[in-house]
N, C-alpha and C positions, 0 to 999 in steps of 0.2 A: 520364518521370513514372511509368511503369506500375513500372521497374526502385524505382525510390528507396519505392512504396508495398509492393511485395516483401522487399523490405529491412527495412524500417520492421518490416514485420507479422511477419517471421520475426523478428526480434530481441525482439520484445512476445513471441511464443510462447516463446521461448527462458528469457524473465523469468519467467513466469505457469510454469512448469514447473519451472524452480530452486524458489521459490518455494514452489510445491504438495510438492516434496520435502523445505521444510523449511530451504531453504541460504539466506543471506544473500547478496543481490546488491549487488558496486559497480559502477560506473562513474565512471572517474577522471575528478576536474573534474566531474563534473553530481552524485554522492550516494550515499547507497544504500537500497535495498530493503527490507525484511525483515520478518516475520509476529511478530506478539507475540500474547499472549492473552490476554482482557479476562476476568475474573472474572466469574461471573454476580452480581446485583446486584437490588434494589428498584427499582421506577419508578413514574411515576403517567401515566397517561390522561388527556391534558390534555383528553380531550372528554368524561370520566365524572369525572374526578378519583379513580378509582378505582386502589387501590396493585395494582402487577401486578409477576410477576417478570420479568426480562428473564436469559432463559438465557447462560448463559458461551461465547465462540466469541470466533475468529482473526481480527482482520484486518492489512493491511497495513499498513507505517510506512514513511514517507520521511523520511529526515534529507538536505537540500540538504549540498554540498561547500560548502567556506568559497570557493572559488572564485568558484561559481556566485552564493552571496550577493551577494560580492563586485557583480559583473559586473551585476546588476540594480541597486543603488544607486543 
C-alpha cells in the first residue's frame, strides 16, 4: 500500500509541474489537464451586495476521455 501511495503522489507531482510550466497534460482513456485564464470581471458580495472586482487568474480544466464517460454510464 505504502509503494501504490508513492506512485500515486509522484505522478500528481509530475502533473502539478507539467502544468505550473504551462504544458497540457493527457492521460490516454481517463482525459486531460490543462490551465486556461479567466478574464478579470464584475462580482457582487452576496453578503454586502456590494459590486467588487474579481481579478483575472489561471485555473485548471479537465476535459474527461470519451472513454472514461463512456465507462461511468
Amino acid at each position: 500500500m505504502a509503494d501504490a501511495t508513492v506512485a500515486v503522489n509522484t505522478v500528481l507531482e509530475e502533473i502539478t509541474k507539467a502544468l505550473s510550466e504551462g504544458e497540457k497534460v493527457s492521460i490516454s482513456d481517463f482525459g486531460i489537464f490543462q490551465i486556461t485564464e479567466r478574464a478579470a470581471r464584475k462580482g457582487i458580495n452576496p453578503m454586502t451586495k456590494e459590486e467588487i472586482d474579481i481579478p483575472a487568474s489561471k485555473v485548471v480544466k479537465f476535459k474527461s476521455a470519451k472513454k472514461l464517460k463512456e465507462q461511468i454510464q
